[in-house]
LOMIKE-632935 format. One record per atom (N, C-alpha, C, O): chain; atom name; x, y, z. Coordinates in Angstrom, 1 decimal. Atoms other than C-alpha are relative to their C-alpha. Layout:
LOMIKE-632935
<ch:A at:CA east:X north:Y up:Z>
...
***
This chain:
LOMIKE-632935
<ch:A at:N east:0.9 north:0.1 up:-1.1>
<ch:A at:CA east:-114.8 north:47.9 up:95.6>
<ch:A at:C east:0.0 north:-1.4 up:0.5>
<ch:A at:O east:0.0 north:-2.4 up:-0.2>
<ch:A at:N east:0.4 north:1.3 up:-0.7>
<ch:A at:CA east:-115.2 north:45.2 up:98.1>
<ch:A at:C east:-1.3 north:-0.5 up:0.0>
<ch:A at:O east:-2.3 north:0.1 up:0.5>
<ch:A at:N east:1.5 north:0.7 up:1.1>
<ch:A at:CA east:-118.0 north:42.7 up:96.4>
<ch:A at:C east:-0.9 north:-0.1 up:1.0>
<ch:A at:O east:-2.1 north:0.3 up:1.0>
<ch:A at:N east:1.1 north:0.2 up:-1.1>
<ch:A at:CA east:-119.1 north:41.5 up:100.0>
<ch:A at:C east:-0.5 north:0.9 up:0.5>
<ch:A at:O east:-1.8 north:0.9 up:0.5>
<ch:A at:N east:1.0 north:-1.1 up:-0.6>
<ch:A at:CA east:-120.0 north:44.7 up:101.6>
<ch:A at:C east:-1.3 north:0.5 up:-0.8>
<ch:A at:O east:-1.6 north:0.8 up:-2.0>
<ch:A at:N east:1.4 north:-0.6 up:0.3>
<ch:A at:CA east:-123.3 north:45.7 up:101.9>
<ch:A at:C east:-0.3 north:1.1 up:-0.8>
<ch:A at:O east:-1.3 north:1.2 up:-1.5>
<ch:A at:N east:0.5 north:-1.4 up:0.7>
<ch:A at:CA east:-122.7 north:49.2 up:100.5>
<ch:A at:C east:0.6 north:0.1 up:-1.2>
<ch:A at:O east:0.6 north:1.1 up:-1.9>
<ch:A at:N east:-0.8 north:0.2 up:1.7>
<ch:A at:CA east:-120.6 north:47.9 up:97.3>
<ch:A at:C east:-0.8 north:0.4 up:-1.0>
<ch:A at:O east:-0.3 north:1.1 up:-1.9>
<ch:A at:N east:0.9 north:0.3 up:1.0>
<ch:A at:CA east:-123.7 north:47.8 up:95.2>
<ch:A at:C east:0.0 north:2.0 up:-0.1>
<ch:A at:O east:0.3 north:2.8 up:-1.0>
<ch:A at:N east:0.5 north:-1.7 up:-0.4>
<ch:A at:CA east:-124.7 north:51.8 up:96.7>
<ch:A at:C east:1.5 north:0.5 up:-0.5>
<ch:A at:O east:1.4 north:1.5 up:-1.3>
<ch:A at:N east:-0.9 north:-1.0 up:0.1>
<ch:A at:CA east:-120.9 north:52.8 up:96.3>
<ch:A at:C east:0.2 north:0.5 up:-2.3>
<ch:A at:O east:0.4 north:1.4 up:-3.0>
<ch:A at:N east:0.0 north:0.4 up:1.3>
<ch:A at:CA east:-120.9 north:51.6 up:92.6>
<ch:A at:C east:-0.9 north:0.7 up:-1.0>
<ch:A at:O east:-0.5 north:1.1 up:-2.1>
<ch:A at:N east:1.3 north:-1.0 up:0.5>
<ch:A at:CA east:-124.1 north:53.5 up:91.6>
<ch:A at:C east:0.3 north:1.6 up:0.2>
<ch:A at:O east:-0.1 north:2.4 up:-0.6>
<ch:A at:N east:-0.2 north:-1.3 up:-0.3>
<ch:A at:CA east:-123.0 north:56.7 up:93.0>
<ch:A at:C east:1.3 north:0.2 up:-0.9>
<ch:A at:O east:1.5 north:1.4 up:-1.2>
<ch:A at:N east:-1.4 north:-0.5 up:1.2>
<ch:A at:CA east:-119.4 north:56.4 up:90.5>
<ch:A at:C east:-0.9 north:0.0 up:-1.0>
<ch:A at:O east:-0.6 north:0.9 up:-1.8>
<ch:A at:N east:1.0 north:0.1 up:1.7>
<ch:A at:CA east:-122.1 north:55.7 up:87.5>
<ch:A at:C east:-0.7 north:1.8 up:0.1>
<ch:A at:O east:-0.2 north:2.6 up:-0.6>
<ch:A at:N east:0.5 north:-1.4 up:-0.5>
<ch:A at:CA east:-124.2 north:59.2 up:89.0>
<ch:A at:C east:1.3 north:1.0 up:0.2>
<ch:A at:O east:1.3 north:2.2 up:0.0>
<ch:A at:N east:-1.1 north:-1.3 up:0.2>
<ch:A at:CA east:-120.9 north:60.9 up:89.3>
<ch:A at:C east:0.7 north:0.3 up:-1.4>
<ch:A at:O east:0.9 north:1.5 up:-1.8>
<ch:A at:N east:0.2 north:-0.2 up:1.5>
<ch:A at:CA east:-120.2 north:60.3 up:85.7>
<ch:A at:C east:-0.6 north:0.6 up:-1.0>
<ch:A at:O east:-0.3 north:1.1 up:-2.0>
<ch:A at:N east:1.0 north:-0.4 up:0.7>
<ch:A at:CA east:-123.6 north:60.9 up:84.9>
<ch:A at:C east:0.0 north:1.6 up:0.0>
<ch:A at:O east:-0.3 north:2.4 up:-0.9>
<ch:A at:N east:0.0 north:-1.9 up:-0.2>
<ch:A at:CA east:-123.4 north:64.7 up:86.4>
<ch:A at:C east:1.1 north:0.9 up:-0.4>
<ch:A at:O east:1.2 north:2.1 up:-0.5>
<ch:A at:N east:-0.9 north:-1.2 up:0.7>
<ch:A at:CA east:-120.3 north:65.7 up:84.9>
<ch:A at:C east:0.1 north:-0.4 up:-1.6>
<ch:A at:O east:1.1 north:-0.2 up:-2.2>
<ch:A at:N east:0.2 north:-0.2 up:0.9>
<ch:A at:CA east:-121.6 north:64.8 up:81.7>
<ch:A at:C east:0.7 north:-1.2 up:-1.2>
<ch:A at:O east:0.5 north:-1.3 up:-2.4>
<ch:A at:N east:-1.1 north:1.4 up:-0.1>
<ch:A at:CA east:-119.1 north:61.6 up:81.2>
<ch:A at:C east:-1.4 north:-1.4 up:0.1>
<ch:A at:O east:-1.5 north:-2.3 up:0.9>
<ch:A at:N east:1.2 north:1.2 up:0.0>
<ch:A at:CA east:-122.4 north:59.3 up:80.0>
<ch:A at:C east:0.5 north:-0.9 up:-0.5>
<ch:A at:O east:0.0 north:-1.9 up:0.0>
<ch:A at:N east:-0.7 north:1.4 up:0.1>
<ch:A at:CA east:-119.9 north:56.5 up:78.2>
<ch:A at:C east:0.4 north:-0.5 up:1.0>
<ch:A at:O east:0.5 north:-1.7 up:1.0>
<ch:A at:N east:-1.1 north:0.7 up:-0.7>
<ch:A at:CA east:-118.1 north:56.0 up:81.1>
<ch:A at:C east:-1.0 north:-0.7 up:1.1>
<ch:A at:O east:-0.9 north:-1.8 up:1.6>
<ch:A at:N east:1.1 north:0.7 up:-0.5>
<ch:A at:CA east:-121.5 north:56.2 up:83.3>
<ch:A at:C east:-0.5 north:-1.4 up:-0.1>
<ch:A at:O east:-0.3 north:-2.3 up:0.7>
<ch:A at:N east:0.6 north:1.0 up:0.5>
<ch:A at:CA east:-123.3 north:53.4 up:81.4>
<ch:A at:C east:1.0 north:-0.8 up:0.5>
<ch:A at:O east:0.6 north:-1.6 up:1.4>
<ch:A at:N east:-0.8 north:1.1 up:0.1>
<ch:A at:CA east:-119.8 north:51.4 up:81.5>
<ch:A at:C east:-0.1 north:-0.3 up:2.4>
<ch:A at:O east:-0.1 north:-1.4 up:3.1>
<ch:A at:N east:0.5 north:0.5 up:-1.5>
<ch:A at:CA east:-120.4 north:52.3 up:85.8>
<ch:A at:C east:-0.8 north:-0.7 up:0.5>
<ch:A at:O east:-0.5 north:-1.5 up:1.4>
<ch:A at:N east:1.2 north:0.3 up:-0.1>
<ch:A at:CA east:-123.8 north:51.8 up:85.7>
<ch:A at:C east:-0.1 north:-2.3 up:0.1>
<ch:A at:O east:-0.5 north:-3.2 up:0.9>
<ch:A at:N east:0.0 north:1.6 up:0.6>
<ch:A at:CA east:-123.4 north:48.0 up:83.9>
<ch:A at:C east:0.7 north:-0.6 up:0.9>
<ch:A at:O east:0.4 north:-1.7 up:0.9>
<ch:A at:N east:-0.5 north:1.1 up:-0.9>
<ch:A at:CA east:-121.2 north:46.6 up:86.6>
<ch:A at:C east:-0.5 north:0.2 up:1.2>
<ch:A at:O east:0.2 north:0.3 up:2.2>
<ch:A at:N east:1.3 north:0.0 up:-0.9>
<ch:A at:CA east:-124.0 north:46.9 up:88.9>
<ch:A at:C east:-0.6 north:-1.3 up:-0.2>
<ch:A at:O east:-1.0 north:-2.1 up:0.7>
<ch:A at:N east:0.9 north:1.7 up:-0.2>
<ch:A at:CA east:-125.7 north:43.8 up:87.8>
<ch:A at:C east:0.8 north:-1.4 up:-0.3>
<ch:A at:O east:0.5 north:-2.6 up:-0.6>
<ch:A at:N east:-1.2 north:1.4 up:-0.5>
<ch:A at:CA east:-122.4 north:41.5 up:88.2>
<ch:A at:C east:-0.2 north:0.1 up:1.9>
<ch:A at:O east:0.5 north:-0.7 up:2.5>
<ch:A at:N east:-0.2 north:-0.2 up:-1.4>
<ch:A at:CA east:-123.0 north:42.3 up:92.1>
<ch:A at:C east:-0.9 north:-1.1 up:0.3>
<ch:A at:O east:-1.6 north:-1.3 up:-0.6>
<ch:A at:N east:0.9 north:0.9 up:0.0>
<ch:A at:CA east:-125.0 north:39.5 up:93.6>
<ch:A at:C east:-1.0 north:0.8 up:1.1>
<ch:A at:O east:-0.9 north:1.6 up:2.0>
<ch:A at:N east:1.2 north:-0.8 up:-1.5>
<ch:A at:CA east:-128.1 north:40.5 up:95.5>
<ch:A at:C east:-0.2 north:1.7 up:0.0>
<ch:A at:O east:-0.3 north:2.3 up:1.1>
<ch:A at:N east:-0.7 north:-1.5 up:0.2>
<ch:A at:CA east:-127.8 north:44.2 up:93.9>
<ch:A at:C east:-1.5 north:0.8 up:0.6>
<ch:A at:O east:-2.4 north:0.0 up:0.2>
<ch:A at:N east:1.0 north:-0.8 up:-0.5>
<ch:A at:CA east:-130.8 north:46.5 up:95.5>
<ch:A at:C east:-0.1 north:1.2 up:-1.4>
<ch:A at:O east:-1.3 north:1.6 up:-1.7>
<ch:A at:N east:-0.7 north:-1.1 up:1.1>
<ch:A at:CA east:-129.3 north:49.3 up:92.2>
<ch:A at:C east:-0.4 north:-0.9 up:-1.2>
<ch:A at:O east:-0.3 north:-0.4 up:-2.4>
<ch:A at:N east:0.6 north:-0.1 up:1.9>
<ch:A at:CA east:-130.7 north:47.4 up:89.1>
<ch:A at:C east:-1.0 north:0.9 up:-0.4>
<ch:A at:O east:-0.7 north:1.5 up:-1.4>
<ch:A at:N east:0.9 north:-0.5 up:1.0>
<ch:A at:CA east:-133.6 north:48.9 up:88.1>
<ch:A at:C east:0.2 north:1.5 up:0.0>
<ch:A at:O east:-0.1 north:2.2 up:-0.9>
<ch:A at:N east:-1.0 north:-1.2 up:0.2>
<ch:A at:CA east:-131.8 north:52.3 up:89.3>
<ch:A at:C east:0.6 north:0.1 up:-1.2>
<ch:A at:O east:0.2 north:0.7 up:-2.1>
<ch:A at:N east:-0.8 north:-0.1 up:1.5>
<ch:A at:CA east:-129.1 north:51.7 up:86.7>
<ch:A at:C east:-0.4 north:-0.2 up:-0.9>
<ch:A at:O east:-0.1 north:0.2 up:-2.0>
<ch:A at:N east:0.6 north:0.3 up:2.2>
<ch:A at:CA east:-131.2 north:50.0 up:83.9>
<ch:A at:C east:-0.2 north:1.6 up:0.0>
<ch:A at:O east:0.5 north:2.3 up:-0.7>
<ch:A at:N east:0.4 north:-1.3 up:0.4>
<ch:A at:CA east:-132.8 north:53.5 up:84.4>
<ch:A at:C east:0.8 north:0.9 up:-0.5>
<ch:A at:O east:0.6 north:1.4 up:-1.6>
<ch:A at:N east:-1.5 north:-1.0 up:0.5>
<ch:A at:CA east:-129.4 north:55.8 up:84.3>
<ch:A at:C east:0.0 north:-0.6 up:-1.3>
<ch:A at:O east:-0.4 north:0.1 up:-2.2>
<ch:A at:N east:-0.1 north:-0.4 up:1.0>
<ch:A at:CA east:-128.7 north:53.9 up:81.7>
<ch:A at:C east:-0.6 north:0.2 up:-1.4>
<ch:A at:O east:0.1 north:0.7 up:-2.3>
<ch:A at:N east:0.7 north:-1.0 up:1.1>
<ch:A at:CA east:-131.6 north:54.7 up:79.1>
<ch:A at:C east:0.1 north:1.5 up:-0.2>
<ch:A at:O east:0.0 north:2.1 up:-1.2>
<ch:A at:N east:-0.3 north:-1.4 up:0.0>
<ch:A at:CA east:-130.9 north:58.2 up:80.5>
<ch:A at:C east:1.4 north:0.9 up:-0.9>
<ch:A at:O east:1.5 north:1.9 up:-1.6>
<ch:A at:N east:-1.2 north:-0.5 up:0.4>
<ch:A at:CA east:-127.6 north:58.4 up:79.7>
<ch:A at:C east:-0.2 north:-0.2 up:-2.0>
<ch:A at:O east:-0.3 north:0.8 up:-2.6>
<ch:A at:N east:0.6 north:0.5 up:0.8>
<ch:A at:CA east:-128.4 north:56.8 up:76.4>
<ch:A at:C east:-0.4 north:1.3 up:-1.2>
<ch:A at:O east:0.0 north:1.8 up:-2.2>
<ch:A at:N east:1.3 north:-1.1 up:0.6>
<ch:A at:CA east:-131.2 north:59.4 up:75.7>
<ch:A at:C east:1.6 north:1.7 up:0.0>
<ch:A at:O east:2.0 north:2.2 up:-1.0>
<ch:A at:N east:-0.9 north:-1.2 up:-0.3>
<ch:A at:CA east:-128.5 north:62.5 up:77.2>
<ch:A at:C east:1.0 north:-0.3 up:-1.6>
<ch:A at:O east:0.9 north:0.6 up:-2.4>
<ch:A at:N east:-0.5 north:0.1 up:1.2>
<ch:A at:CA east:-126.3 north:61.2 up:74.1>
<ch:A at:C east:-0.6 north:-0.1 up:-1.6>
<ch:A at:O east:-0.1 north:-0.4 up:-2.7>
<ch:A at:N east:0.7 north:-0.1 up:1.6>
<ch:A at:CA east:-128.8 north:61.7 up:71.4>
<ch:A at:C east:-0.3 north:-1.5 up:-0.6>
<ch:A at:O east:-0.9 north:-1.7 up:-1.7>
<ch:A at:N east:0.4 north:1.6 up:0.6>
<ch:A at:CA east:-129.2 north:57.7 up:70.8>
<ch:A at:C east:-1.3 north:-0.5 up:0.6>
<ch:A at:O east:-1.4 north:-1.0 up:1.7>
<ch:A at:N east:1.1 north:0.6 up:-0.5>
<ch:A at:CA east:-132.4 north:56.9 up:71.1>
<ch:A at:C east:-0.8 north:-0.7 up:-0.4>
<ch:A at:O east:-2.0 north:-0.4 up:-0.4>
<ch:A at:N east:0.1 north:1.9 up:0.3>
<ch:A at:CA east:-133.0 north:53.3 up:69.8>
<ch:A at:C east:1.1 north:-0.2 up:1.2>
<ch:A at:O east:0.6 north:-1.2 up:1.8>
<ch:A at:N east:-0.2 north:0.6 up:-0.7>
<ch:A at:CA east:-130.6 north:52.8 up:72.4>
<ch:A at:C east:-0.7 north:0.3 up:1.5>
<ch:A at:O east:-0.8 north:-0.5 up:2.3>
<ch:A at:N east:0.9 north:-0.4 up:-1.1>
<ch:A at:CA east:-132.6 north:54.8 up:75.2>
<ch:A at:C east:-1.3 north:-0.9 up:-0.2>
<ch:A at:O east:-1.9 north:-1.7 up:0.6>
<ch:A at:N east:1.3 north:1.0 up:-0.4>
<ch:A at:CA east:-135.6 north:53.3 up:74.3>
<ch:A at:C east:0.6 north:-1.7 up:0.8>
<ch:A at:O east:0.4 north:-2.2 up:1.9>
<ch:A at:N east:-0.5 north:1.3 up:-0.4>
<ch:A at:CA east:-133.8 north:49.8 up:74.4>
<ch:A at:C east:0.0 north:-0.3 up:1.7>
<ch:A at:O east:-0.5 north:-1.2 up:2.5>
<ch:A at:N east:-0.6 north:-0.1 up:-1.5>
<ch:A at:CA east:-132.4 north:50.8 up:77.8>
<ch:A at:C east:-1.7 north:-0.1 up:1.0>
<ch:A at:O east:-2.1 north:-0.9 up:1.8>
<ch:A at:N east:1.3 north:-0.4 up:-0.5>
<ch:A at:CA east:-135.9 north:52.1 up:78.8>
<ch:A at:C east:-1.0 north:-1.3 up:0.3>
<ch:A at:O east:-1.6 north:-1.6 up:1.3>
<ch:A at:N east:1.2 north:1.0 up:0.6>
<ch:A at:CA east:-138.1 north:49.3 up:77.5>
<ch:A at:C east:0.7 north:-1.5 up:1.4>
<ch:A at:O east:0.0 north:-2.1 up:2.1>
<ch:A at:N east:-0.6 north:0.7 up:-0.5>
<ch:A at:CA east:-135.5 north:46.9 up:79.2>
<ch:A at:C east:0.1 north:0.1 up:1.7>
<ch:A at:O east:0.3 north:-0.8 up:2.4>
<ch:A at:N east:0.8 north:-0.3 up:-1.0>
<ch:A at:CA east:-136.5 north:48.5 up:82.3>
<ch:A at:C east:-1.2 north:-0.9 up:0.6>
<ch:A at:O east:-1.5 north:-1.7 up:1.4>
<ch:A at:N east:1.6 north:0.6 up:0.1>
<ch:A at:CA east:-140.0 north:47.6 up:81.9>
<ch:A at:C east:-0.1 north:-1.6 up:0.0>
<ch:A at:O east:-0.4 north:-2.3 up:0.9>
<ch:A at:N east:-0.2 north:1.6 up:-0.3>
<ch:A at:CA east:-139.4 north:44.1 up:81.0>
<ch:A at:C east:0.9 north:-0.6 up:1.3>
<ch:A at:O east:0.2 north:-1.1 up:2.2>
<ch:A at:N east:-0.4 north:0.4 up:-1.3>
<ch:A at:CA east:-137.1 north:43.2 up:83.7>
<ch:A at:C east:-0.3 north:0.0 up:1.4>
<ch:A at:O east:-0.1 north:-0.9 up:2.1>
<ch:A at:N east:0.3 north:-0.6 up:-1.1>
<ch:A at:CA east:-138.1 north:45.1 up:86.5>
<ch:A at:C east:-1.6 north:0.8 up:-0.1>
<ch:A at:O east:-1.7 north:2.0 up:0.3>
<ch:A at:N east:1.8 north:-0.2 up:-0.5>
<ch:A at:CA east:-142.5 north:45.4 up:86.4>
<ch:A at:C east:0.0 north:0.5 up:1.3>
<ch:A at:O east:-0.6 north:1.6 up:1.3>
<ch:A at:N east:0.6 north:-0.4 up:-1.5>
<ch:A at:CA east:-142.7 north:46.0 up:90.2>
<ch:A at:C east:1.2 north:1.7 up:0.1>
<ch:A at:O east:1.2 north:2.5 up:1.0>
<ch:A at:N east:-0.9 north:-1.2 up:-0.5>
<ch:A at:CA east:-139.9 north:48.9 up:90.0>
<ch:A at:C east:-0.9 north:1.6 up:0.4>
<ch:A at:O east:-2.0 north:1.9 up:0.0>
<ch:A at:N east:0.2 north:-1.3 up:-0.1>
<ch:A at:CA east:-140.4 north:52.3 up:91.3>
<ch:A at:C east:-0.1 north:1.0 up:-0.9>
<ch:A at:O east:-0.9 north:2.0 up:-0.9>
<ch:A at:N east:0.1 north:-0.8 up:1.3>
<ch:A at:CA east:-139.3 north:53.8 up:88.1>
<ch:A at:C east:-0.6 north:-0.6 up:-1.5>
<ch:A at:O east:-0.4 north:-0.2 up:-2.6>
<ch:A at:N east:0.6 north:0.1 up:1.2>
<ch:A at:CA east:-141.2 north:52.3 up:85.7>
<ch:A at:C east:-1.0 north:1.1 up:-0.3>
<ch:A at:O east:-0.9 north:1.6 up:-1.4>
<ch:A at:N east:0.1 north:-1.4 up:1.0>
<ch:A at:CA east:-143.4 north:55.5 up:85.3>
<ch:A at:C east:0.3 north:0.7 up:-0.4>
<ch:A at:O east:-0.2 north:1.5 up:-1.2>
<ch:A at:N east:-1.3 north:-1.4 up:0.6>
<ch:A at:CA east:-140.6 north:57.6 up:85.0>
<ch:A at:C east:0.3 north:-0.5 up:-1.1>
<ch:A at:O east:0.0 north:0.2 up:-2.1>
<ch:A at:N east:0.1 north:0.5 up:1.3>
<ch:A at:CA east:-139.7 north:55.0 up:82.5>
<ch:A at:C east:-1.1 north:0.2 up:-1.4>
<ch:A at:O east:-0.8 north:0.1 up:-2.6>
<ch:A at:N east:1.4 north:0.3 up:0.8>
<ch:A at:CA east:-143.1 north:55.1 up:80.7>
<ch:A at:C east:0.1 north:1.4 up:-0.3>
<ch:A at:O east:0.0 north:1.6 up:-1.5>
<ch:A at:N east:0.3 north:-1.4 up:0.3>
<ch:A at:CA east:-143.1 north:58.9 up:80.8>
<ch:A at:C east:1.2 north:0.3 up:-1.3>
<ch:A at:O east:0.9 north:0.7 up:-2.4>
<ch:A at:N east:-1.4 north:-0.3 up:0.9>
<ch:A at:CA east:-139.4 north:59.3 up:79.0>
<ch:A at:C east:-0.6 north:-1.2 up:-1.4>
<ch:A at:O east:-0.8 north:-0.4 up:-2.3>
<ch:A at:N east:0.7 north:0.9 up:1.0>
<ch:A at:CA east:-140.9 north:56.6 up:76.4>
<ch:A at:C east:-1.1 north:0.2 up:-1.0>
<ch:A at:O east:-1.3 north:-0.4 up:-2.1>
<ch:A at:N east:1.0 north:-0.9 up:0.7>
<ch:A at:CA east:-143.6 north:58.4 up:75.3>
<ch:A at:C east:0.1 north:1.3 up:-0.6>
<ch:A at:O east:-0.7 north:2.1 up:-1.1>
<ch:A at:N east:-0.3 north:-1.8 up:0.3>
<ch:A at:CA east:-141.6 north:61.2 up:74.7>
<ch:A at:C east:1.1 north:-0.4 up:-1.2>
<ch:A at:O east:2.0 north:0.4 up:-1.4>
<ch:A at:N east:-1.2 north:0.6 up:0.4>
<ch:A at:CA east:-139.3 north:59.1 up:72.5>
<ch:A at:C east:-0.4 north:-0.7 up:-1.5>
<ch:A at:O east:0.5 north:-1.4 up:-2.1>
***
């Protein structure tokens, strides 16, 4: 992907989600994670999120939480921190 374009960050997120829906959650997470090498990424607390998901979808959940929690800490003002909160209490 070309780093400068605006929609690098968007195209980048959408190979992590195409991983994620055919069930390919190692390779997701590995999508997901070069999301926050982008500068100025709009897709972090998106992908922290994927990846507790993915995480969780794999039965590891010390590392979903991790993922989850790491949400929360980084990203307070996100959109998905009650989705976060919700999957966490179930966990």
């Amino acid at each position: 992907l070309h780093r400068t374009s605006a929609l690098a960050t968007n195209a980048q997120y959408w190979i992590g989600e195409c991983y994620y829906g055919l069930g390919n959650f190692a390779q997701a997470i590995a999508e997901f994670e070069k999301i926050f090498t982008f500068p100025r990424s709009d897709k972090n607390d998106d992908a922290q999120l994927k990846i507790g998901l993915c995480y969780l979808r794999m039965g590891d959940t010390q590392q979903a939480k991790n993922g989850l929690e790491q949400l929360l800490a980084t990203y307070p003002n996100s959109e998905y921190v009650g989705k976060a909160r919700q999957y966490l209490s179930r966990l």
